[in-house]
DRENBAMAR-887531 format. One record per atom (N, C-alpha, C): residue in one letter; x, y, z; atom name; residue number from 1. Coordinates in steps of 0.05 Angstrom, whole numbers, always signed. Example, Ala and Ser with C-alpha at 12.3 -4.5 7.8 and 13.67 -1.06 7.14 Angstrom:
 res     xx     yy     zz atom   n
   A   +264   -114   +156    N   1
   A   +246    -90   +156   CA   1
   A   +264    -66   +156    C   1
   S   +257    -45   +142    N   2
   S   +273    -21   +143   CA   2
   S   +258     +1   +157    C   2
***
This chain:
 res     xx     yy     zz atom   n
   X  +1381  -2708  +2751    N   1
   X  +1385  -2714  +2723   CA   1
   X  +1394  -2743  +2720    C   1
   X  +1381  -2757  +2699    N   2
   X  +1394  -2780  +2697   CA   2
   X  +1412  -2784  +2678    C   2
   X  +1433  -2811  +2688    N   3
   X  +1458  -2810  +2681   CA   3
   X  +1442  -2824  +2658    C   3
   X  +1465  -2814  +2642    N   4
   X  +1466  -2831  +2603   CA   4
   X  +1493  -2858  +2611    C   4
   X  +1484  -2879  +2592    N   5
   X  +1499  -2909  +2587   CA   5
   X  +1507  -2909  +2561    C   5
   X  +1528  -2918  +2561    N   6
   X  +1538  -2916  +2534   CA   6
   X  +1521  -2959  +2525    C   6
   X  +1516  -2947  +2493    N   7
   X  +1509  -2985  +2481   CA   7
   X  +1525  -2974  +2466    C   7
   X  +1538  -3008  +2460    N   8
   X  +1553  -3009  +2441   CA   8
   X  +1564  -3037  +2428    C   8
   X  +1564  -3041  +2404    N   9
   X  +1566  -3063  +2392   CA   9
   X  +1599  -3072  +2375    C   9
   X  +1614  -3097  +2372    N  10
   X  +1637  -3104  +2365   CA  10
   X  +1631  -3125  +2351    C  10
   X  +1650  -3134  +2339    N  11
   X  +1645  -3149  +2319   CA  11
   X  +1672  -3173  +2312    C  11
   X  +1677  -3190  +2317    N  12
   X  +1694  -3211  +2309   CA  12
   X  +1703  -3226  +2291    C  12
   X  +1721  -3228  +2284    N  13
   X  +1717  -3247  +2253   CA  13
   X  +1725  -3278  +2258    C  13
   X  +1743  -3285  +2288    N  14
   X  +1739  -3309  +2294   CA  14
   X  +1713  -3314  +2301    C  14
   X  +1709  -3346  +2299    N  15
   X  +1684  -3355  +2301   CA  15
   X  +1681  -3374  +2326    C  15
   X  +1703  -3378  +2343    N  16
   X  +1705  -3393  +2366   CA  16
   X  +1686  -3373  +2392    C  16
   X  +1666  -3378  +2385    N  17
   X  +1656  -3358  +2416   CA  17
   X  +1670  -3363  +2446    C  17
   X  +1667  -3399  +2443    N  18
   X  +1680  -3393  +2471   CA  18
   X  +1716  -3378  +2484    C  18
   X  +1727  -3384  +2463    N  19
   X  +1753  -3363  +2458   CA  19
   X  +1747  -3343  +2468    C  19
   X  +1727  -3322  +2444    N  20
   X  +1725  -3302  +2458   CA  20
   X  +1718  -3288  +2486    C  20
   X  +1695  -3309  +2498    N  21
   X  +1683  -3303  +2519   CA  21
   X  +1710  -3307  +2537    C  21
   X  +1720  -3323  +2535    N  22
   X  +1739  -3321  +2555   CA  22
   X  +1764  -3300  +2550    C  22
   X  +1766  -3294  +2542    N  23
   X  +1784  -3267  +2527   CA  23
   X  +1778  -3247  +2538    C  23
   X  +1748  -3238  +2536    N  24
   X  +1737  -3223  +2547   CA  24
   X  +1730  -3221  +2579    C  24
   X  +1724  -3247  +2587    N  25
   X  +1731  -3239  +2615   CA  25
   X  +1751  -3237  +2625    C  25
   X  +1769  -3242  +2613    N  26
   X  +1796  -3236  +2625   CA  26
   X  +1795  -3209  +2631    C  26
   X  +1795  -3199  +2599    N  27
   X  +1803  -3171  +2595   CA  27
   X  +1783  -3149  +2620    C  27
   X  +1769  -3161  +2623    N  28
   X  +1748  -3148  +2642   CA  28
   X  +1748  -3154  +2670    C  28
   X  +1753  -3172  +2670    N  29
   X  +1761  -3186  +2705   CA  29
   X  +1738  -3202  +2714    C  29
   X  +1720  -3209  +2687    N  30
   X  +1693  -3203  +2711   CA  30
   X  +1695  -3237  +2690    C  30
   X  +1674  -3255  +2704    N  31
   X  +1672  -3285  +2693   CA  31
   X  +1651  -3282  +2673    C  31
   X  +1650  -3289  +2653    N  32
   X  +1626  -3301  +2624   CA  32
   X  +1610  -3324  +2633    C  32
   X  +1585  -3319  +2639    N  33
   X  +1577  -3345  +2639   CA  33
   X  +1558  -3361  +2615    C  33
   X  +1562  -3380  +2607    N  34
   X  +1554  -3399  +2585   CA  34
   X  +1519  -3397  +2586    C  34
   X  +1496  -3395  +2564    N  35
   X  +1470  -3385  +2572   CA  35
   X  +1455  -3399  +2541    C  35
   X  +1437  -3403  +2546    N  36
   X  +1417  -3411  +2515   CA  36
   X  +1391  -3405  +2520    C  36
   X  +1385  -3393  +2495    N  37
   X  +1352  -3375  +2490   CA  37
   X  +1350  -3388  +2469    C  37
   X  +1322  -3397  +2470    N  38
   X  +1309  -3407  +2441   CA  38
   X  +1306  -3389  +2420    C  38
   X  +1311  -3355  +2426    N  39
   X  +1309  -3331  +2418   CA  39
   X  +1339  -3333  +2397    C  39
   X  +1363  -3335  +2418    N  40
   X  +1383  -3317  +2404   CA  40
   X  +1395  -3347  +2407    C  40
   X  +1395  -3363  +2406    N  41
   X  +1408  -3389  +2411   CA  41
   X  +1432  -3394  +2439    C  41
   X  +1457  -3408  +2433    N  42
   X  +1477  -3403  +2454   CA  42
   X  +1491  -3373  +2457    C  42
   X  +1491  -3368  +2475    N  43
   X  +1511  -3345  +2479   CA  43
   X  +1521  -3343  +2514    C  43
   X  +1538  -3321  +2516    N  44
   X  +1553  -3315  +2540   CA  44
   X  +1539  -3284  +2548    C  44
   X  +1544  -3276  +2578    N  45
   X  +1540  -3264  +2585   CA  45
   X  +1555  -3251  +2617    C  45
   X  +1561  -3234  +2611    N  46
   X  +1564  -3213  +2640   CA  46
   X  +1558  -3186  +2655    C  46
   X  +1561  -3194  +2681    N  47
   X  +1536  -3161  +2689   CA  47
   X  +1565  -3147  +2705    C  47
   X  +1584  -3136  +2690    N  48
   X  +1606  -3127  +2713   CA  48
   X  +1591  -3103  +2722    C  48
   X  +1607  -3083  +2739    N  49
   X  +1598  -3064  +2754   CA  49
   X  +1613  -3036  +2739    C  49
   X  +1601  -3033  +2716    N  50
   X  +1611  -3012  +2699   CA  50
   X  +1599  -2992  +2697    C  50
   X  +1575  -2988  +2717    N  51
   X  +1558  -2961  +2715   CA  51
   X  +1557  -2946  +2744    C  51
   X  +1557  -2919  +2747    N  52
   X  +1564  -2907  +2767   CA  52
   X  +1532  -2905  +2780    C  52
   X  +1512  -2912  +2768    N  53
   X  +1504  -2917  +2794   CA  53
   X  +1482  -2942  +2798    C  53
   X  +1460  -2950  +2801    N  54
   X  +1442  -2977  +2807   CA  54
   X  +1443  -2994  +2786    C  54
   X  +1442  -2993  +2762    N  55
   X  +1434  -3006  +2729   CA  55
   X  +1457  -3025  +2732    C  55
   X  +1465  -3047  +2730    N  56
   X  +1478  -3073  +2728   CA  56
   X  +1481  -3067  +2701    C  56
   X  +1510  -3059  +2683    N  57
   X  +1514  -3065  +2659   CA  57
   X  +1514  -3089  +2656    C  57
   X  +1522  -3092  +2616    N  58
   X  +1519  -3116  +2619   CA  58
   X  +1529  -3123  +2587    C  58
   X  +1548  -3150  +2586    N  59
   X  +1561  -3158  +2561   CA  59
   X  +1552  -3182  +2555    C  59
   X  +1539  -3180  +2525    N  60
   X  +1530  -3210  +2514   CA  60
   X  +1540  -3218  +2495    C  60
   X  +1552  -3235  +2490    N  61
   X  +1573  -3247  +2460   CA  61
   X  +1551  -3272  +2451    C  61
   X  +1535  -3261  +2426    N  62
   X  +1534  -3290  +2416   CA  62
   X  +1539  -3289  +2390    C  62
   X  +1548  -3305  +2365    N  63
   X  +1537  -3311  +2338   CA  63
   X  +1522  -3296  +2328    C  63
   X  +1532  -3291  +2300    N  64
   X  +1515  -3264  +2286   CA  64
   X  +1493  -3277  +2262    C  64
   X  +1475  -3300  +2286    N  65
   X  +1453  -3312  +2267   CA  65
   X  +1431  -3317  +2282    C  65
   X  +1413  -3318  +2272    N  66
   X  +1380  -3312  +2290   CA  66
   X  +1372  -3339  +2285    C  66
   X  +1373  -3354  +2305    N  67
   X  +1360  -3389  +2295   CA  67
   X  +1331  -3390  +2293    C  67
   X  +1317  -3359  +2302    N  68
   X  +1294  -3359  +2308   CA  68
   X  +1280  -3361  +2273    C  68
   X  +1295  -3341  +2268    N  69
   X  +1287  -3331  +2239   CA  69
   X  +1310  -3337  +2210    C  69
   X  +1323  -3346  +2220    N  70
   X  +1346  -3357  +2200   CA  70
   X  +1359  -3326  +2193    C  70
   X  +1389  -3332  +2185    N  71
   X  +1389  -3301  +2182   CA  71
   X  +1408  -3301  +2192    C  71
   X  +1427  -3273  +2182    N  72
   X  +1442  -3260  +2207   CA  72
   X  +1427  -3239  +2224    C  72
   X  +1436  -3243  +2246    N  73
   X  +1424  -3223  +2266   CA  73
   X  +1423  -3195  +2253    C  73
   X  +1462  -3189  +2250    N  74
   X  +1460  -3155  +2242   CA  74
   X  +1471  -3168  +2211    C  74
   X  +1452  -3162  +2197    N  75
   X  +1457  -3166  +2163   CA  75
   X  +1486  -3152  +2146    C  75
   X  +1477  -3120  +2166    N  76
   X  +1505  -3102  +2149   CA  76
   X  +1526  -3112  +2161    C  76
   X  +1531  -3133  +2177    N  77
   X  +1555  -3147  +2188   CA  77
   X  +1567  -3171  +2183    C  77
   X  +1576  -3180  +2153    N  78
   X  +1565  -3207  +2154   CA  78
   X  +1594  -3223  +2152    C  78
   X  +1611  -3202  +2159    N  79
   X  +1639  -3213  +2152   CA  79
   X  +1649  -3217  +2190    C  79
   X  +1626  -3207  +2208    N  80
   X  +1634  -3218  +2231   CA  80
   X  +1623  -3240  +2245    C  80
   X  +1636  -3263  +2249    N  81
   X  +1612  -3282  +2254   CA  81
   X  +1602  -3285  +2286    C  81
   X  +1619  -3273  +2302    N  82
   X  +1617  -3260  +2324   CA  82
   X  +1598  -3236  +2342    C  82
   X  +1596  -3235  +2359    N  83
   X  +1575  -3210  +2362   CA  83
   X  +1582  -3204  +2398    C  83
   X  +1587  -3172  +2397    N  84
   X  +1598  -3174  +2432   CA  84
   X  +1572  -3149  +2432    C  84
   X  +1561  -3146  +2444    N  85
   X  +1537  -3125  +2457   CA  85
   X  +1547  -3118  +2486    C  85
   X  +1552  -3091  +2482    N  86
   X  +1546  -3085  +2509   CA  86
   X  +1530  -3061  +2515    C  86
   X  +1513  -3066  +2544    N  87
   X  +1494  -3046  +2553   CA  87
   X  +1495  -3035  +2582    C  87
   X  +1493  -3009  +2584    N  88
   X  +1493  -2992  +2610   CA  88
   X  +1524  -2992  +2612    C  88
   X  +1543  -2975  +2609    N  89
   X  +1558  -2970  +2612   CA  89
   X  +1568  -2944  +2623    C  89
   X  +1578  -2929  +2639    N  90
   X  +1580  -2900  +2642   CA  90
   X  +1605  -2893  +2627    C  90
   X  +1628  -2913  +2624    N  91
   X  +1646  -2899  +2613   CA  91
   X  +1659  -2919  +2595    C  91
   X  +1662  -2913  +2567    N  92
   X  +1674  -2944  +2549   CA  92
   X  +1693  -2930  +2539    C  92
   X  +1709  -2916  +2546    N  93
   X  +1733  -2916  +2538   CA  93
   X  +1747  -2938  +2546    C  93
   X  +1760  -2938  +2572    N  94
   X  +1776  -2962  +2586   CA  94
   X  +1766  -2993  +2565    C  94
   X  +1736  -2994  +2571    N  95
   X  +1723  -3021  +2558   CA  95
   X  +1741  -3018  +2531    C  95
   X  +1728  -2996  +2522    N  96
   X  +1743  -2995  +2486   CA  96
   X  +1763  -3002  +2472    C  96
   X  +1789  -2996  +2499    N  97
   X  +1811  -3003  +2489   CA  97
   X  +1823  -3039  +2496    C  97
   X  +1805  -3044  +2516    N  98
   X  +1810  -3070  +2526   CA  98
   X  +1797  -3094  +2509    C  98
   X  +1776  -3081  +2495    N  99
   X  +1762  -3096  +2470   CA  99
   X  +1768  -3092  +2445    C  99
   X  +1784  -3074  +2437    N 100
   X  +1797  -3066  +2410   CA 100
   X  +1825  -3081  +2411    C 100
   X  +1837  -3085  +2439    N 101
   X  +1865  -3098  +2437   CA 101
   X  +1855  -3133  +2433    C 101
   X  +1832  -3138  +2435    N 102
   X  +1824  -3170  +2445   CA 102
   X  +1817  -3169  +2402    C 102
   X  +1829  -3156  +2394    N 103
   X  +1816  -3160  +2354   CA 103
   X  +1795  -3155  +2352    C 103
   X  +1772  -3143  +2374    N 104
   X  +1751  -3135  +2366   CA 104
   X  +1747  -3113  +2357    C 104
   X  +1726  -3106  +2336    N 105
   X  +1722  -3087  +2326   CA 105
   X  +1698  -3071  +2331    C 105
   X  +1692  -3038  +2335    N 106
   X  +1671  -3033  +2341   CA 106
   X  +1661  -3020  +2327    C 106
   X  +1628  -3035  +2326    N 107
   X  +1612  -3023  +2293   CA 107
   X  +1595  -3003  +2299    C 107
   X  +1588  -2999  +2325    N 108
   X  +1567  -2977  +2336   CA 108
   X  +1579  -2976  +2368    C 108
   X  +1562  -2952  +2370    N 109
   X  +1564  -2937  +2397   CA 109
   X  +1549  -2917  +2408    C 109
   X  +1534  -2908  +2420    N 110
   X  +1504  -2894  +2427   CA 110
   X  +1510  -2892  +2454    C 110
   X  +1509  -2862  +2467    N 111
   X  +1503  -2856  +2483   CA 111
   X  +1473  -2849  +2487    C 111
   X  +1460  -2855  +2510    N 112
   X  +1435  -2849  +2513   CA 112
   X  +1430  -2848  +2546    C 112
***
């Protein structure tokens, strides 16, 4: 049977990303590294070891604006200018509380 990952999305209302990214790796232990897509513009990223078994989770913080397409990324979000994604997770509680104490807020969550 295959294991289910938790996704799940947070939301910021500071606008300093690099603050956050480093906040966040703290809170996680694991290092953010600095990244740019012509897609999603600048953002951060980390692959800690949060899934019990092969799948490399994985945390992306960028700006909640699409340079591709002008725009906010997530529209119904517009009071966060921030954006933390995370994917493949087995268990986000621990995450949850370590990212709810950092002022982040969480706007979705999907197990699958």
């Amino acid at each position: 049977m295959k294991e289910k990952h938790w996704y799940a999305m947070y939301g910021s209302v500071e606008d300093d990303i690099s603050s956050i990214a480093e906040s966040v790796a703290n809170a996680i232990e694991t290092p953010m590294q600095a990244r740019h897509s012509s897609y999603i513009g600048d953002y951060w990223m980390a692959s800690p070891n949060m899934s019990h078994d092969s799948l490399k989770s994985e945390i992306r913080i960028r700006m909640n604006y699409d340079p591709q397409f002008g725009g906010l990324e997530e529209p119904d979000h517009p009071q966060f200018p921030i954006l933390v994604y995370i994917s493949r997770v087995s268990d986000i509680d621990s995450l949850d509380k370590k990212l709810i104490s950092l002022n982040l807020q969480r706007l979705a969550a999907k197990l699958l």
